[in-house]
TORFI-520793 format. One line per 2 residues: their letters; for each residue x, y, z of N, C-alpha, C, O. Coordinates in pm, 1 decimal. Example, Ala and Ser with C-alpha at 12.3 -4.5 7.8 and 13.67 -1.06 7.14 Angstrom:
<sites>
AS	1319.0:-569.0:780.0:1230.0:-450.0:780.0:1320.0:-330.0:780.0:1423.6:-331.9:846.5  1285.0:-225.0:708.0:1367.0:-106.0:714.0:1290.0:3.0:787.0:1340.9:113.8:803.9 $
</sites>
This chain:
<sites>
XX	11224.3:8940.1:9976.8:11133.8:8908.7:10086.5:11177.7:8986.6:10210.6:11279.7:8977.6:10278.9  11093.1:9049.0:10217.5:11132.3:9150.0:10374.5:11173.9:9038.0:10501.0:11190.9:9118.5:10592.6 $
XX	11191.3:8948.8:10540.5:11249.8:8856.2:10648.4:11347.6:8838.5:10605.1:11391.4:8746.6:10674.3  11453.8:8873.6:10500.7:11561.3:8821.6:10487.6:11653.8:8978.5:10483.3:11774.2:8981.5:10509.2 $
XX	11586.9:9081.8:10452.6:11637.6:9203.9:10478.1:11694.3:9252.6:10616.1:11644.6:9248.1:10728.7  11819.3:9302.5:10569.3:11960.5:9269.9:10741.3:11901.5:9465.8:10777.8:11873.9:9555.3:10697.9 $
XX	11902.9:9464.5:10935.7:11765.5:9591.9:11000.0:11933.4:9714.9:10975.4:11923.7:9834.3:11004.0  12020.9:9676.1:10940.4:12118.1:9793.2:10927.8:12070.4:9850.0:10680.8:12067.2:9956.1:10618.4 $
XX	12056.7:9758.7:10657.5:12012.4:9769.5:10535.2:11882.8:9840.8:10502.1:11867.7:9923.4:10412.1  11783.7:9793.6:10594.6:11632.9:9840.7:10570.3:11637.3:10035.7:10594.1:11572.4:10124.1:10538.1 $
XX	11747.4:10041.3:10704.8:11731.0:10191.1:10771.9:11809.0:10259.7:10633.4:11764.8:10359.0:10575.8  11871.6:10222.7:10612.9:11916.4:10266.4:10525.4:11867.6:10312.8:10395.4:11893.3:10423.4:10347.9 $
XX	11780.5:10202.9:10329.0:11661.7:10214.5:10229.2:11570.2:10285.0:10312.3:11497.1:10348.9:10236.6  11537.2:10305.6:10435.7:11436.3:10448.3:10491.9:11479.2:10564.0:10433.8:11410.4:10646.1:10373.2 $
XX	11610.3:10566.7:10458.0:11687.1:10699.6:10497.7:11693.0:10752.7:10339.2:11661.8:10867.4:10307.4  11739.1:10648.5:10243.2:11728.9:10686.4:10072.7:11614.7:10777.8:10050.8:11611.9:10899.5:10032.8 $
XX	11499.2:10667.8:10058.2:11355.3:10677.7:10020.9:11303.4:10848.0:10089.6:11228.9:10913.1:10016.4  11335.1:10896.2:10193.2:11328.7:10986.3:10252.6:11346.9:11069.7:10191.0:11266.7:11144.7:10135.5 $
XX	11490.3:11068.9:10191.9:11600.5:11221.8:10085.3:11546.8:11179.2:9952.9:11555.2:11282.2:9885.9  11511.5:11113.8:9899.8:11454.0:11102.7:9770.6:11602.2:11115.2:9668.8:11623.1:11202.5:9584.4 $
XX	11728.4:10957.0:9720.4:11833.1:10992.1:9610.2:11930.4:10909.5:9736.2:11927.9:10899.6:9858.9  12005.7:10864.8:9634.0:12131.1:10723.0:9759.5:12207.4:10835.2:9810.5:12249.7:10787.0:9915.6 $
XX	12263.9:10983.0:9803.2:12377.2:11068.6:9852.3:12348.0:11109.7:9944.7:12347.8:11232.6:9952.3  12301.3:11016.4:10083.4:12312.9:11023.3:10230.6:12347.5:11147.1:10295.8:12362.3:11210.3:10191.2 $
XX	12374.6:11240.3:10394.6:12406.8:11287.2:10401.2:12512.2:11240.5:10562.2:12463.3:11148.4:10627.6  12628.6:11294.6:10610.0:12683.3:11229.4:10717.9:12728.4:11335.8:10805.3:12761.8:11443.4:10755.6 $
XX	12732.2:11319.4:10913.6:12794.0:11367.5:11062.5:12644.7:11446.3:11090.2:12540.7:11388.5:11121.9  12661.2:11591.7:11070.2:12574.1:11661.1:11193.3:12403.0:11640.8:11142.2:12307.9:11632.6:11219.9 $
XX	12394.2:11634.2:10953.9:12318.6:11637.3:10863.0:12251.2:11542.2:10900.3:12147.1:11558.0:10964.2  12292.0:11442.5:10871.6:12234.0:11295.6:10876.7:12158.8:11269.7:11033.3:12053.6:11206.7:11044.4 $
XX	12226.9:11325.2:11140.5:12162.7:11325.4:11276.6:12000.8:11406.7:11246.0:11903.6:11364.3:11308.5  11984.6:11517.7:11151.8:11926.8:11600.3:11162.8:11799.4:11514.9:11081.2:11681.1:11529.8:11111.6 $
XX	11846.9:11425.2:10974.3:11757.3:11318.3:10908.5:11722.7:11196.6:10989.5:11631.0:11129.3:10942.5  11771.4:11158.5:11090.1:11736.5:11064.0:11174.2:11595.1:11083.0:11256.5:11498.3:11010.4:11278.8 $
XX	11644.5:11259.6:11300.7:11543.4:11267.1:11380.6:11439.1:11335.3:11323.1:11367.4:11396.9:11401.9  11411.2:11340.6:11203.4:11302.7:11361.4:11147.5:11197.8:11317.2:11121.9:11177.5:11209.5:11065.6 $
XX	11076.5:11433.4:11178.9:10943.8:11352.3:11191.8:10869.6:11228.8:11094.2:10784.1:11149.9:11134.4  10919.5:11234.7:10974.4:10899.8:11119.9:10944.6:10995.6:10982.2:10898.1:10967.9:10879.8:10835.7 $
XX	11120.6:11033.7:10960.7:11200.0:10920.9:10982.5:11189.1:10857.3:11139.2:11200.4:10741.0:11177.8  11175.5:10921.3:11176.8:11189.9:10886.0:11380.6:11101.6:10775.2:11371.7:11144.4:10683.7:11442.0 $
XX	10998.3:10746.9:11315.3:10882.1:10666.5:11341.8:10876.0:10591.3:11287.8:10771.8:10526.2:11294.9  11025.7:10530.1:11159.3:11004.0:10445.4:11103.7:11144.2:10357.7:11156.2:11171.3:10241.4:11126.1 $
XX	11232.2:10460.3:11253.1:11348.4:10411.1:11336.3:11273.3:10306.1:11412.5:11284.0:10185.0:11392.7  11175.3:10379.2:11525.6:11132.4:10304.0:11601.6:11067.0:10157.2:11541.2:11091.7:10044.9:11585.1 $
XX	10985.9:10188.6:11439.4:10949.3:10020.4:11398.9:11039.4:9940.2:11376.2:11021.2:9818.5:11381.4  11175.6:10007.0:11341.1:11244.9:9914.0:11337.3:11291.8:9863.9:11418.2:11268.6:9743.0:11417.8 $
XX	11363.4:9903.8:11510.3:11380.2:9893.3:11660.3:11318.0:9792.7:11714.6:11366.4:9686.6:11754.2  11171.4:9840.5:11716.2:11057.3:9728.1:11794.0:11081.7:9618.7:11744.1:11108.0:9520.4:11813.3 $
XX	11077.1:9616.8:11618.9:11060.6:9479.5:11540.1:11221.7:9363.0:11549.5:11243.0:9242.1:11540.2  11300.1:9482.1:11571.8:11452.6:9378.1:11576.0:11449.8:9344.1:11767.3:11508.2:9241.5:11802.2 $
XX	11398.4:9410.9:11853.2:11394.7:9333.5:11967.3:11322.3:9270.4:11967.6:11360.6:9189.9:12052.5  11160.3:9211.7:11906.9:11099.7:9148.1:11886.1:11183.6:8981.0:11871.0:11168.6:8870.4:11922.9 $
XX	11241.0:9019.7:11806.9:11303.4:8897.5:11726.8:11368.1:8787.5:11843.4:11364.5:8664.7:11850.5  11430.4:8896.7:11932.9:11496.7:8788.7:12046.1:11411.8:8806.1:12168.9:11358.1:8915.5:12186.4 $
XX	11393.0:8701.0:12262.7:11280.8:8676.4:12351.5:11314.6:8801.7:12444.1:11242.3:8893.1:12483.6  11459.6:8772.1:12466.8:11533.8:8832.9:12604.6:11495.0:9001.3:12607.2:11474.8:9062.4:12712.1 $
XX	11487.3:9079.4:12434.2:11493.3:9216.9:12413.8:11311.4:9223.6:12408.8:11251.2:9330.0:12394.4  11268.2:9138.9:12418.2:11113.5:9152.2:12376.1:11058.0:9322.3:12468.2:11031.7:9428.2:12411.2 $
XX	11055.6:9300.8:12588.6:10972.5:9378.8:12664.3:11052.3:9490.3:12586.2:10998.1:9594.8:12622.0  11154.7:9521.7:12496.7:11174.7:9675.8:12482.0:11087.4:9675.9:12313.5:11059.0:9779.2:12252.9 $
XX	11067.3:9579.1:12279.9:10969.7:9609.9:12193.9:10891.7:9693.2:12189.8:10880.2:9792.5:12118.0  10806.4:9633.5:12308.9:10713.7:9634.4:12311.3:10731.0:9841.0:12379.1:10670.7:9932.6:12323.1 $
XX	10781.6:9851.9:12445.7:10836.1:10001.8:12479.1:10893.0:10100.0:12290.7:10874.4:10213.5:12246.9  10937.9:10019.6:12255.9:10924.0:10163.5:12128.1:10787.4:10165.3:12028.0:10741.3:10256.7:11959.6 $
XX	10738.6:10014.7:12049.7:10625.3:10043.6:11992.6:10536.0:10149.5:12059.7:10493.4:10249.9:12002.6  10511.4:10113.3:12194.6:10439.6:10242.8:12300.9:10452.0:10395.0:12273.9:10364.4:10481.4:12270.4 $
XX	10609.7:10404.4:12252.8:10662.9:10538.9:12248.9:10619.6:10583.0:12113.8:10592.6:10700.8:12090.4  10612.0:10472.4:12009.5:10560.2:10544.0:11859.4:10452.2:10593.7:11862.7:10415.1:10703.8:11822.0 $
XX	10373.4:10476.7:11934.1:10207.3:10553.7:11964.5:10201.4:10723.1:12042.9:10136.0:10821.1:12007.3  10289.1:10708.2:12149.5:10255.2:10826.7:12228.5:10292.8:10939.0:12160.3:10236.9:11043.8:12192.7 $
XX	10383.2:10941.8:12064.0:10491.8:11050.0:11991.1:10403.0:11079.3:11851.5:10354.5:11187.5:11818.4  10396.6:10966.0:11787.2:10382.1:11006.5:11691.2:10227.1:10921.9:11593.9:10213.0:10912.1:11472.1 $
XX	10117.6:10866.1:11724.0:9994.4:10846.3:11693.9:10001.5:10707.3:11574.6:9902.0:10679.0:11507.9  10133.4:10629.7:11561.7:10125.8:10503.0:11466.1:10110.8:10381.2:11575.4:10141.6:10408.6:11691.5 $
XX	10078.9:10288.0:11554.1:10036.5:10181.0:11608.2:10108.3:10059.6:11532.1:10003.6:10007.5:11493.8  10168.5:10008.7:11501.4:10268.2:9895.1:11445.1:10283.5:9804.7:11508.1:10341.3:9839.9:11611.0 $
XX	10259.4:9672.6:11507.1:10303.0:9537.4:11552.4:10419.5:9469.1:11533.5:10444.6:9423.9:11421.8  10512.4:9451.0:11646.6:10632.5:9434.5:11594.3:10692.6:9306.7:11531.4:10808.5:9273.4:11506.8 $
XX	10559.9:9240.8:11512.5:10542.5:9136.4:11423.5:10539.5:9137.0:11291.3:10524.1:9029.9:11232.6  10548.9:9217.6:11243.3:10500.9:9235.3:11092.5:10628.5:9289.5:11015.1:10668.1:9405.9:11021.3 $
XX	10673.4:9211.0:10958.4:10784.4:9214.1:10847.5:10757.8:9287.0:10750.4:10663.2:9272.4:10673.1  10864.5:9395.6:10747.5:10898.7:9520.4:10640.2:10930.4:9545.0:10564.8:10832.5:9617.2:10546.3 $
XX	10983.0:9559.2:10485.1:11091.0:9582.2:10371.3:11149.3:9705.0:10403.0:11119.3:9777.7:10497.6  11248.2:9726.2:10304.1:11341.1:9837.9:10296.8:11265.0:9929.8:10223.5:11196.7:9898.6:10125.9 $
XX	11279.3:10076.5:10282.9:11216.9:10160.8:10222.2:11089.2:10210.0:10266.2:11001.2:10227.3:10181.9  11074.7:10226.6:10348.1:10915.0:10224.6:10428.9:10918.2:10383.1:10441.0:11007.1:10436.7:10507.1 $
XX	10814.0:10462.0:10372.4:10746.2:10572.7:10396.1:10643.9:10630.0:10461.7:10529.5:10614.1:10419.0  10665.2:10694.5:10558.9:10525.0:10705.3:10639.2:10482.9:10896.5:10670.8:10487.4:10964.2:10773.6 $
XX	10447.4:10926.7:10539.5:10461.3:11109.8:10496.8:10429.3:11108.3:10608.1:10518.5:11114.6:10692.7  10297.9:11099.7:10647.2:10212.8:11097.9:10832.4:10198.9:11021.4:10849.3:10175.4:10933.2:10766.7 $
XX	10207.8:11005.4:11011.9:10190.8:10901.3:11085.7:10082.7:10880.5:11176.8:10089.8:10779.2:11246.4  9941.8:10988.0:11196.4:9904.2:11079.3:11295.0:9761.4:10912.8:11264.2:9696.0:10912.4:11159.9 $
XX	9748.5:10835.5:11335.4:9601.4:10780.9:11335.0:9650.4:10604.4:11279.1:9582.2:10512.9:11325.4  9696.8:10590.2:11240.5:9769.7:10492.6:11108.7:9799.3:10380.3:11210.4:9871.4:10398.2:11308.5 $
XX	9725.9:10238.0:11174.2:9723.6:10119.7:11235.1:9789.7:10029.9:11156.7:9744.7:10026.5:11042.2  9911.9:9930.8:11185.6:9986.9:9812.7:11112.2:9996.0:9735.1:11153.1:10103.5:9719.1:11210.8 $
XX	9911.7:9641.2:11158.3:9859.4:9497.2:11180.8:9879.2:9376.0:11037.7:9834.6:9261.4:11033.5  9927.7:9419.4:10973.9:9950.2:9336.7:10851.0:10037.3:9230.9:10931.3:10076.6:9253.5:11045.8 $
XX	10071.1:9083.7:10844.6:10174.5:9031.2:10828.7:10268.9:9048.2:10728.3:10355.7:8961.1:10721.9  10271.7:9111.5:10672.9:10393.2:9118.6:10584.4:10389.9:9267.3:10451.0:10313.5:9261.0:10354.6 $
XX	10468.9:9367.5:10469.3:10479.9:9454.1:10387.0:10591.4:9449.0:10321.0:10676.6:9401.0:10395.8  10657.7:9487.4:10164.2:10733.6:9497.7:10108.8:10835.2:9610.8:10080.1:10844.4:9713.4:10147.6 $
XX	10892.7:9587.2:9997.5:11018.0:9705.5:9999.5:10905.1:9828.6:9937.5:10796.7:9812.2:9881.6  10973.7:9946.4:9969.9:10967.2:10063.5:9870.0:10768.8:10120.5:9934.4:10685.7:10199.5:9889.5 $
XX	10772.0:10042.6:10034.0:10586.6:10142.1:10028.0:10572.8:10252.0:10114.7:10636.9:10302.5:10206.9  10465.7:10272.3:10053.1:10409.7:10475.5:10118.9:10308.1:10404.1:10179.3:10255.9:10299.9:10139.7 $
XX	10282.1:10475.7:10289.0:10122.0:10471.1:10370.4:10160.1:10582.6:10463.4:10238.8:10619.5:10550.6  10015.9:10624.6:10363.1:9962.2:10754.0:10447.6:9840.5:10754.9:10594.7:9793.0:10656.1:10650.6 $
XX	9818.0:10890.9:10624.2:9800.7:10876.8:10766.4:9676.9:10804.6:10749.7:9659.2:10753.0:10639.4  9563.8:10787.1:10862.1:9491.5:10735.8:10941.6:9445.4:10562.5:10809.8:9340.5:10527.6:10755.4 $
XX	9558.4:10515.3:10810.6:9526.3:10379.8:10742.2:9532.8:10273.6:10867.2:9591.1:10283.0:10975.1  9453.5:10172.3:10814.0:9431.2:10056.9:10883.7:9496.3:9960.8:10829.3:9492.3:9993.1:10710.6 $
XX	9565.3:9844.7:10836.4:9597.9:9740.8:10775.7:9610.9:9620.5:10864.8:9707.8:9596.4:10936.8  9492.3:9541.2:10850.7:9471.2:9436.0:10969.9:9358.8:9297.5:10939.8:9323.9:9247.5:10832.9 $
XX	9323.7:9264.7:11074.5:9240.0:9156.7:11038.9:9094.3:9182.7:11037.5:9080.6:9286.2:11102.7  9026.7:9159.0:11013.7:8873.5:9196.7:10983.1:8834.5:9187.3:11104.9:8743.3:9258.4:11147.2 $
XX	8912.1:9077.3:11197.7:8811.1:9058.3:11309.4:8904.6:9082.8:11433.6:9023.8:9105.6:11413.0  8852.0:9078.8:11569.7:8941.0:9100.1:11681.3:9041.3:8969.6:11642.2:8991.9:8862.0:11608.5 $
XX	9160.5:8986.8:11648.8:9251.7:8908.0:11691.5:9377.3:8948.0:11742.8:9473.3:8997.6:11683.9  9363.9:8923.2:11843.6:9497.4:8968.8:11975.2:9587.4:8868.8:11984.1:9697.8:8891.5:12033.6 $
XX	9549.4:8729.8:11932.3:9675.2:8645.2:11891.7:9789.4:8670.6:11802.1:9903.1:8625.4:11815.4  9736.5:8764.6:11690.0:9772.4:8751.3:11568.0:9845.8:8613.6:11492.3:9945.4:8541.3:11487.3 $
XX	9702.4:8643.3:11436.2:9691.6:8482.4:11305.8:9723.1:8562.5:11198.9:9655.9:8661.8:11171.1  9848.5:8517.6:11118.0:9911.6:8547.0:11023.0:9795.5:8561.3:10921.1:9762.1:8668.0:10869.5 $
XX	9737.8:8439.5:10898.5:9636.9:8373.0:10783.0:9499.1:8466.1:10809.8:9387.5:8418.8:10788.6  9519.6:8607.9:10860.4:9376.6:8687.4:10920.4:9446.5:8833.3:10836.3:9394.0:8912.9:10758.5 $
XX	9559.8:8826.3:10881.5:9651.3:8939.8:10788.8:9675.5:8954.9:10703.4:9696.1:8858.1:10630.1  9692.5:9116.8:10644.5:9708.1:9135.6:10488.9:9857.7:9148.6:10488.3:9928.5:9202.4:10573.5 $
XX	9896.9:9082.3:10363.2:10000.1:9096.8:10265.6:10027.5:9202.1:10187.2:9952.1:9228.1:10093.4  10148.7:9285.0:10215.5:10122.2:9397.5:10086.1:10247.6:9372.5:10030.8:10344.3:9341.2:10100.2 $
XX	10251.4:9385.4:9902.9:10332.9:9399.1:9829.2:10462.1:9440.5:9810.7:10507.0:9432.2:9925.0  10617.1:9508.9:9688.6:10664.1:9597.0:9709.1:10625.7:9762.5:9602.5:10550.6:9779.9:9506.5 $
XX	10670.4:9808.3:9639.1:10633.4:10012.8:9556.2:10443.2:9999.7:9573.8:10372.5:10036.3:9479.8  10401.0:9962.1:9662.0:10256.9:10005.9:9668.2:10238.2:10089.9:9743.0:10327.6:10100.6:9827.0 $
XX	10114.8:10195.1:9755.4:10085.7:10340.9:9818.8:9920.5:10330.4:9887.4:9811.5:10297.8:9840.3  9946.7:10355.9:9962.0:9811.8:10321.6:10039.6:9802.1:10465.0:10074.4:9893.8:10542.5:10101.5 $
XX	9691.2:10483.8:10069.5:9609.8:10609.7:10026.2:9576.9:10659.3:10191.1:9581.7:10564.8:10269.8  9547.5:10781.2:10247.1:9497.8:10844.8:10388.4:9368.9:10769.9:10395.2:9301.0:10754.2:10293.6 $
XX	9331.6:10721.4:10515.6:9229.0:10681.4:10515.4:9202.3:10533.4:10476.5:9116.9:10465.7:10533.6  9247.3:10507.1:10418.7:9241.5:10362.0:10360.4:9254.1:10257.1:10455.3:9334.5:10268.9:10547.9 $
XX	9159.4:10120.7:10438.2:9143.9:10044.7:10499.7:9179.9:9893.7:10449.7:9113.6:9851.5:10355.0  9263.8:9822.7:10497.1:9332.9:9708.4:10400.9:9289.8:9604.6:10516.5:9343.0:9609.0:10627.4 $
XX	9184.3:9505.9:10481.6:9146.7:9417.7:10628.6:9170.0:9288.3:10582.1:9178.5:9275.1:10460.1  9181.0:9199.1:10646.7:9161.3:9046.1:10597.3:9289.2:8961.5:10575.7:9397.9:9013.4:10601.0 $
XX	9283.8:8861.3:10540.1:9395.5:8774.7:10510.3:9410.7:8778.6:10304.9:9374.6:8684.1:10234.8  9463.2:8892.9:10256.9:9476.2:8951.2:10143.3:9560.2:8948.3:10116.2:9640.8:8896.8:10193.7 $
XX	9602.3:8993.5:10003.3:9686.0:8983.6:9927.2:9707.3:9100.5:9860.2:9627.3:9121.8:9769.1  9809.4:9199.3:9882.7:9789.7:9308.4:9794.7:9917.7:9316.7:9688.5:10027.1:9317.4:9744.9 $
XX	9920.2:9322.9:9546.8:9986.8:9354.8:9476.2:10095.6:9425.1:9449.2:10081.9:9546.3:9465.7  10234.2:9376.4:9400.9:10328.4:9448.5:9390.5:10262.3:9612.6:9264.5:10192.8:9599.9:9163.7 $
XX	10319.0:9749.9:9325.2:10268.7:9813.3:9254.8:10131.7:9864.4:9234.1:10080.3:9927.3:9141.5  10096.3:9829.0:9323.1:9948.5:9881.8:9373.3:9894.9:9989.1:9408.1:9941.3:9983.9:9521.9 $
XX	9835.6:10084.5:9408.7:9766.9:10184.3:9464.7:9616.2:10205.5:9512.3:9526.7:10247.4:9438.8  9601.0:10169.0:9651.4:9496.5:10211.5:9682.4:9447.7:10328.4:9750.7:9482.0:10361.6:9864.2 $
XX	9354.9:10397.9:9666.4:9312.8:10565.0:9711.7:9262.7:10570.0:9845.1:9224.9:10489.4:9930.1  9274.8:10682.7:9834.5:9229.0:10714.8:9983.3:9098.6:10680.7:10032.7:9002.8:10672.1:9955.9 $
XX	9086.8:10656.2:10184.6:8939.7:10635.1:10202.6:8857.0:10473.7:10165.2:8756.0:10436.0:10224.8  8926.9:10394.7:10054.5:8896.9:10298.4:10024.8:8862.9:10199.2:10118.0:8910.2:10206.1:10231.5 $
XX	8771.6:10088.7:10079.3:8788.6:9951.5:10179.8:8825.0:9866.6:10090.7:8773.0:9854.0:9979.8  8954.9:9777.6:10152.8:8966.5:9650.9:10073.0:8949.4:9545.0:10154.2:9004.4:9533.8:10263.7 $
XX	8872.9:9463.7:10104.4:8867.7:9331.1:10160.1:8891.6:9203.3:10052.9:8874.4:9087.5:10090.7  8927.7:9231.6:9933.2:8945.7:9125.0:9880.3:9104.5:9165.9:9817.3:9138.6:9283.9:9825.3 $
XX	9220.8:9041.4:9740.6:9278.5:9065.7:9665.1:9323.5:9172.9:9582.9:9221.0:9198.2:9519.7  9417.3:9258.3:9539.9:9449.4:9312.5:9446.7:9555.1:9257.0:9385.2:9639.2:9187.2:9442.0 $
XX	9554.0:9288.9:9257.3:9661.4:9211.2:9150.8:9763.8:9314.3:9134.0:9752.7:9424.5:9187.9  9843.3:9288.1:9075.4:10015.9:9397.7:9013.1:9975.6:9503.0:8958.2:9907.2:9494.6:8856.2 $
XX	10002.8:9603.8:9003.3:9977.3:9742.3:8922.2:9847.6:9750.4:8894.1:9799.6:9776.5:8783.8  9773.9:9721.5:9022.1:9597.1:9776.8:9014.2:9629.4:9906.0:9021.5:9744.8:9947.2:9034.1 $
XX	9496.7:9997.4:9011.5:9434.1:10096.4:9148.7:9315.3:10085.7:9166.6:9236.5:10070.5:9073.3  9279.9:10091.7:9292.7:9162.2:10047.9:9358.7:9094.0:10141.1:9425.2:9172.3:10206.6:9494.0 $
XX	8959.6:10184.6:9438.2:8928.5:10301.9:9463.6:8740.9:10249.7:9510.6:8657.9:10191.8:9440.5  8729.9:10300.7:9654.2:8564.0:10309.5:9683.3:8567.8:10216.9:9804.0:8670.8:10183.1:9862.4 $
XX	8424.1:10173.9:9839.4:8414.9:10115.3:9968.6:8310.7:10021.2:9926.8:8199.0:10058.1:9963.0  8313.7:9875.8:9841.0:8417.9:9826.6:9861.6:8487.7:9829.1:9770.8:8427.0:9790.9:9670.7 $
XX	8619.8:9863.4:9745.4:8740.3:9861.8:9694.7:8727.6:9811.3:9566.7:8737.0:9688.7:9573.6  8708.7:9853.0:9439.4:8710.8:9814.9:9276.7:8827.2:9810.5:9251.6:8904.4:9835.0:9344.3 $
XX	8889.0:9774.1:9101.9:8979.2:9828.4:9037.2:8895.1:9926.5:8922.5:8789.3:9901.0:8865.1  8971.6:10032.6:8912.9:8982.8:10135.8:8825.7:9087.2:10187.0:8725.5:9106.2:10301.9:8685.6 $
XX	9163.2:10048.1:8688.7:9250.7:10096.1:8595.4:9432.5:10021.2:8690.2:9441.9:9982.8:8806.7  9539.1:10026.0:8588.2:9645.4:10002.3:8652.3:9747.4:10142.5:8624.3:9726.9:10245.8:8560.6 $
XX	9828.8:10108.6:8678.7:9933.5:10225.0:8769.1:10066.6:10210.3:8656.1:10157.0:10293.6:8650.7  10058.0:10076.5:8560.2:10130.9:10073.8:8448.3:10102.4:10047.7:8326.5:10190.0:10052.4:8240.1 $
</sites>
């Protein structure tokens, strides 16, 4: 369960998932993987999301979330619990409004993942659930209080508004299954 994942562990499963392999690299290397365009932007969510946590660090939250937007065009709520392993090839358009994502996922650029309707409160029970190793496709739209499947793939461009089960793939507007991923 991504809420129980310690934020020195999760960066770490970034940093794997990245290099594609656990043999880290350290001193000047590893600086050079930190600040890489698609690691930098998954630093900052983390960041946001661990000052989130305490009242006192809140307002700097809310500042790296800003800075992700201005830098690197992602939009993330620092509400929304992660897992280890978070891939974000692009980041350029890409909205994260979910309540809850799992270990090991890809999402590609200009995805949505949110509530169907305005909500600036954020109501958990309006938010989608995603899974862990699922891939959300460019373009793709994940709305509602859903449920998305461990092992999932939804293509690009898609709308989901309902459920997906374990090792779907889901494909169109609105969102079918077309087969599973195992």
């Amino acid at each position: 369960m991504p809420s129980s994942v310690r934020f020195v562990d999760c960066l770490r499963a970034d940093l794997v998932r990245l290099s594609a392999g656990p043999d880290l690299a350290t001193g000047f290397r590893l600086w050079i993987r930190i600040l890489h365009p698609r690691y930098f932007p998954v630093l900052l969510v983390r960041l946001s999301a661990s000052c989130f946590r305490n009242p006192l660090s809140r307002p700097l939250a809310f500042l790296f979330s800003g800075l992700n937007l201005v830098l690197f065009g992602l939009e993330v709520t620092p509400r929304c619990r992660i897992g280890g392993g978070l891939l974000l090839p692009h980041t350029v358009g890409t909205v994260i409004g979910a309540f809850e994502i799992g270990s090991n996922t890809t999402i590609f650029q200009g995805v949505t993942l949110g509530a169907r309707l305005l909500d600036f409160g954020y109501d958990p029970s309006r938010r989608p659930i995603i899974g862990d190793n699922v891939v959300v496709g460019a373009g793709a739209k994940v709305l509602g209080g859903i449920k998305i499947g461990n092992g999932a793939v939804i293509a690009a461009n898609s709308l989901v508004l309902s459920d997906v089960r374990d090792n779907a793939r889901v494909m169109g507007i609105p969102a079918e299954e077309r087969g599973t991923t195992a």
